[in-house]
C-alpha positions in Angstrom: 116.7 -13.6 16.7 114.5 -10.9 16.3 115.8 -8.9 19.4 119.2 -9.2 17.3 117.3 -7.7 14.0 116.2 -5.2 16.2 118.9 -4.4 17.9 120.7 -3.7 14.6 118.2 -1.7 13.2 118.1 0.7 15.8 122.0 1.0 15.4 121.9 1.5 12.1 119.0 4.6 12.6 121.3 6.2 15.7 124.3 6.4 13.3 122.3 7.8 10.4 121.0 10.4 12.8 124.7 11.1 14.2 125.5 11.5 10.6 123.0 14.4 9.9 123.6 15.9 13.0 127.0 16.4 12.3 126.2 17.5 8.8 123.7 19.7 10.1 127.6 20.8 12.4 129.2 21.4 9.6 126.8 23.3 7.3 126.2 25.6 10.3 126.5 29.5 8.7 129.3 31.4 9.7 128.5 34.3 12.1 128.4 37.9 10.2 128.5 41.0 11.7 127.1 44.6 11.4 129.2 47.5 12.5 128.2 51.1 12.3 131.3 53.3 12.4 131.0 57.3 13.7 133.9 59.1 12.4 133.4 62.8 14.2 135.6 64.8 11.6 137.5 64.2 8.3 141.2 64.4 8.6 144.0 62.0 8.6 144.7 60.8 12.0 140.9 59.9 12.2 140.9 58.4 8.8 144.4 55.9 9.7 142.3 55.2 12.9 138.8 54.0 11.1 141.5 51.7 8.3 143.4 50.1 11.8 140.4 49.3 13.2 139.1 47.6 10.2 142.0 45.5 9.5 142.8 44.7 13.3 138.8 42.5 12.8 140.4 41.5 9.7 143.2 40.0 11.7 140.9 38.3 13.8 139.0 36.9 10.8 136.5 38.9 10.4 136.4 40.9 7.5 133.9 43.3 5.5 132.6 41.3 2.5 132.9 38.1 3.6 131.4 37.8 7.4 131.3 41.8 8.0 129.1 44.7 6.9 130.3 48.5 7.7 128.5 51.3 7.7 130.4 54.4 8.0 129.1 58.0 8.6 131.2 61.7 9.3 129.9 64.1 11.6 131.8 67.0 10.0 133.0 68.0 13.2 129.6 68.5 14.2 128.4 67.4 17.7 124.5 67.0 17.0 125.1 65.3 13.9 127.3 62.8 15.9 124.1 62.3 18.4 122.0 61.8 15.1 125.0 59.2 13.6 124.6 57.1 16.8 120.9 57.5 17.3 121.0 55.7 13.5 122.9 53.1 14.3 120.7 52.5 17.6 117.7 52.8 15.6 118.8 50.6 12.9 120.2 47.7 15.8 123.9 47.1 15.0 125.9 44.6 16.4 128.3 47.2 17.7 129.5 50.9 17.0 132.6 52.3 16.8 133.3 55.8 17.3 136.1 58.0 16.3 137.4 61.0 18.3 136.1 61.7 22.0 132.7 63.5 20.5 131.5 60.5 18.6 132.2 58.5 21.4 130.4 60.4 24.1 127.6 60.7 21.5 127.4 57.1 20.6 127.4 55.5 24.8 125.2 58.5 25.1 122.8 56.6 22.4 123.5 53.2 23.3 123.6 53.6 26.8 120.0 51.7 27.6 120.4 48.7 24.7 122.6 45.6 24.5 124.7 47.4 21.6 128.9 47.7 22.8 130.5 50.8 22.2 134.2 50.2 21.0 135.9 53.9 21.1 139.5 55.1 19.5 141.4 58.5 19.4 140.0 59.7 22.4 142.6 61.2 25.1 141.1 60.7 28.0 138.1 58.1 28.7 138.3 59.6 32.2 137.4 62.9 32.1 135.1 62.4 28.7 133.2 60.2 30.9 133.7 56.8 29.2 135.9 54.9 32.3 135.9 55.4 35.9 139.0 56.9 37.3 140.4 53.2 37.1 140.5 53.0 33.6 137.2 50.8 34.0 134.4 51.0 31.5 130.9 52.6 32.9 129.3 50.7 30.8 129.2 48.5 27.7 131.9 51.0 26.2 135.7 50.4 26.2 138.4 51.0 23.7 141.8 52.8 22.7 142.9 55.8 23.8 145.7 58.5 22.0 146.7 60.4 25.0 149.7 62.4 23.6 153.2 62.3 24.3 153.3 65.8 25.8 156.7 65.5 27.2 158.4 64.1 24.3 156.8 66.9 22.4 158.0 69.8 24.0 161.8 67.8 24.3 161.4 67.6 20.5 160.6 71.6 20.0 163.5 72.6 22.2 166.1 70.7 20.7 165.0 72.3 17.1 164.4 75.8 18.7 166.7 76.2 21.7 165.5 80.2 21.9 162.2 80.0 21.4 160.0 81.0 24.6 156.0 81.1 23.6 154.2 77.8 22.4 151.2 78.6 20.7 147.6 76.5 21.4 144.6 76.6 19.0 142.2 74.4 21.0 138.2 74.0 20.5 136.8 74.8 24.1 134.1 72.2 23.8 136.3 69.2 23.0 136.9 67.1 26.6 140.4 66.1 24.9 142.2 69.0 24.1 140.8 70.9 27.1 142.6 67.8 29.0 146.3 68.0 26.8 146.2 72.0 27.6 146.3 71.0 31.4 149.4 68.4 30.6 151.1 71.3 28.5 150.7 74.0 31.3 152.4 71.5 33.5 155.2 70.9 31.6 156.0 73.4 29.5 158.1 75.5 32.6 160.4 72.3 33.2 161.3 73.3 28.7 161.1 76.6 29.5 158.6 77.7 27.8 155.1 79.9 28.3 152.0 78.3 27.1 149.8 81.0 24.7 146.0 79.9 24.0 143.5 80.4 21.6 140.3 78.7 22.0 137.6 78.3 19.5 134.1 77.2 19.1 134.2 76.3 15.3 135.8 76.2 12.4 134.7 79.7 11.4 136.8 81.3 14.0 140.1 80.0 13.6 141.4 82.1 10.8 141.0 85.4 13.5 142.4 83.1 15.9 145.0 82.0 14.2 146.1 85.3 13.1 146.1 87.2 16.7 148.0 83.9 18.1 150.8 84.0 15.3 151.3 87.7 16.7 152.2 86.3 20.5 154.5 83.2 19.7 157.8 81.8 18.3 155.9 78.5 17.2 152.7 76.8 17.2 151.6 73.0 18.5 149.0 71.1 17.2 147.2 68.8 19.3 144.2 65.7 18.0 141.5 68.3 18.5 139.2 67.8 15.5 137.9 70.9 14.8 141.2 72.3 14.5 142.6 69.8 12.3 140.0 70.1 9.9 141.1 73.6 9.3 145.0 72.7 9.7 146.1 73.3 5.5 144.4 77.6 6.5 146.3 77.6 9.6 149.7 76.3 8.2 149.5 79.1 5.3 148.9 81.4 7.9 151.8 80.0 9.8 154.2 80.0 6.8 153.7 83.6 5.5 155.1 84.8 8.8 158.0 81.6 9.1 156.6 80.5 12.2 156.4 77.1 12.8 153.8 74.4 13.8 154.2 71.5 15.0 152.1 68.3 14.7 151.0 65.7 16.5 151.0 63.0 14.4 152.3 61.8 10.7 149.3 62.9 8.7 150.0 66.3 10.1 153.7 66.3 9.0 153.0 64.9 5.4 150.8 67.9 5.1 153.0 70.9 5.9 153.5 70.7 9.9 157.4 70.5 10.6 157.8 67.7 13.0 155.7 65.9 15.6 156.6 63.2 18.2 153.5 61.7 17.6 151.5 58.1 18.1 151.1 56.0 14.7 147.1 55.9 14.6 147.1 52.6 12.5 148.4 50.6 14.8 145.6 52.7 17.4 143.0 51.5 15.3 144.4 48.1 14.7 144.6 47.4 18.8 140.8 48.6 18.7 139.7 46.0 16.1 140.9 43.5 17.8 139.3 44.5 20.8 136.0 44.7 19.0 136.5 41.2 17.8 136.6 39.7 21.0 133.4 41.8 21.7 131.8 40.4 18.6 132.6 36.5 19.3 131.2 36.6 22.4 135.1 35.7 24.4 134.2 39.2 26.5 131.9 42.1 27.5 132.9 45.6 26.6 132.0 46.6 30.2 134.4 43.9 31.2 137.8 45.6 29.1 139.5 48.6 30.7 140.4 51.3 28.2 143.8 50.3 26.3 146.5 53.2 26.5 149.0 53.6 22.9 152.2 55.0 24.9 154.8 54.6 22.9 155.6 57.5 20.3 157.8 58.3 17.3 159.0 61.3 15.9 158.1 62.4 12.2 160.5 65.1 10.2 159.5 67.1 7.3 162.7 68.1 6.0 161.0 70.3 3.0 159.3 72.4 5.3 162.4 73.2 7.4 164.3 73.8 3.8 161.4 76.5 3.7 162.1 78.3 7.5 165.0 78.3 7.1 165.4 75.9 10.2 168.2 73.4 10.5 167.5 69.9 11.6 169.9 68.5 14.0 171.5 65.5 12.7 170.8 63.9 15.6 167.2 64.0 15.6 167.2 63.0 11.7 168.6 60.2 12.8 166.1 58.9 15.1 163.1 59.9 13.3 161.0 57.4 12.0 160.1 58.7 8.8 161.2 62.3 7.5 159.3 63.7 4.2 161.2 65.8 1.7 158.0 66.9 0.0 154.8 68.5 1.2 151.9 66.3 0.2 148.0 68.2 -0.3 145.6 66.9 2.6 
């Protein structure tokens, strides 16, 4: 008898301990997550790629407010305040930082390089010659992300077809930027199979490109924008530039177009920065390593039309190309 009082009173103690273990389950805190995000320079392309990334974690259920904190810093174009954004972030132990544009990414693995923080990277052209990925497309380290490797070829297709006479493409490009130095090489390469010369201009900062800009404009029948930040920055100087001689530019992405440039076949940098949240929230749960991700690679491209700013070169739009564009703008919108 009293093995069978026993007996039961043990049971009875087991269950009420199974019972507050899985209570103690259930009332187990929801991870939450600290993200420092380096944005190298202020424009639009950057700024679509920073609001992509932050709803692509949101579509993977994490989400600033509720499980997420996001710290967000600009380098102003600037490459030692990048280093000094990163260094932060190091300093201050994130749980992972994302960087935007090839500067901020260099400067951020650069920073990160001997802790256990993941570097997720976007908008940067080429991880391979920016250092970030081995000639595979593998990650050197605990860095991985997007890349917005443009659509040369589409690009120079699209200029021809609007200006079947034109012969000199103009390049503003800052010399220090890995990514445009790398989409000048793809232009030079190309450009003879569109017939057309490739002109150049390089800068060192935003201080030079008005000079630049003028003494290019003097060489060429149009002007083609590529992701390079500095230049970018300065893109609403260089368009009225541009405009008081009728020479066009063209962009390389929407932002660009809304703002005055007169077509671009160009990537759509939310859904860049979307693809690079989610692969940060795999990072963050712990499914897989950053140095474990090759690079990702946005290929596919769509071409943006602003009709107002052809109205105002006097250029004509083939109906064709109105016809596959995306989106065309009938206004010019301030940056």
């Amino acid at each position: 008898m009293k093995k069978k009082m026993i007996s039961a009173v043990l049971g009875t103690m087991a269950a009420a301990v199974a019972v507050l273990g899985a209570g103690s389950v259930c009332m187990a805190e929801e991870p939450s997550y600290t993200i420092g995000i380096s944005q190298f320079a202020e424009h639009g392309s950057l700024d679509n790629c920073r609001q992509g990334f932050l709803e692509g974690l949101k579509e993977e259920g994490i989400e600033e407010g509720k499980n997420l904190t996001v710290r967000v810093n600009n380098a102003a174009a600037d490459m030692g305040t990048a280093y000094q954004i990163a260094q932060s972030f190091v300093n201050d132990g994130v749980d992972l930082i994302c960087a935007i544009a090839t500067p901020s990414a260099q400067s951020a693995y650069n920073a990160a390089m001997d802790t256990k923080i993941p570097v997720i990277y976007t908008a940067v052209t080429n991880p391979e010659q920016a250092e970030l990925a081995d000639e595979d497309g593998n990650p050197v380290g605990a860095v991985t992300g997007t890349s917005d490797q443009l659509p040369v070829e589409a690009q120079l297709k699209m200029i021809r077809e609007i200006m079947p006479e034109a012969e000199t493409i103009g390049i503003l490009y800052t010399t220090s930027e890995a990514n445009s130095v790398y989409s000048i090489t793809q232009y030079e390469e190309l450009a003879p199979e569109y017939g057309f010369e490739i002109e150049l201009a390089g800068v060192t900062s935003t201080s030079e490109i008005a000079l630049a800009t003028a003494d290019l404009l003097d060489k060429v029948d149009c002007l083609t924008n590529l992701t390079d930040n500095t230049v970018v920055s300065s893109l609403p100087a260089i368009l009225e530039q541009a405009n008081e001689r009728k020479i066009p530019v063209f962009g390389s992405e929407i932002e660009q177009v809304k703002i005055g440039c007169l077509a671009a076949e160009g990537l759509d940098y939310i859904n860049l920065g979307k693809d690079t949240g989610r692969m940060a929230a795999k990072i963050l749960k712990g499914e897989v390593k950053a140095e474990e991700m090759p690079y990702e690679l946005l290929t596919e491209s769509n071409l943006y039309i602003n009709e107002a700013v052809a109205e105002n070169l006097g250029i004509e739009i083939p109906d064709t190309m109105l016809e596959r564009a995306v989106e065309t703008f009938t206004e010019i919108t301030a940056e």
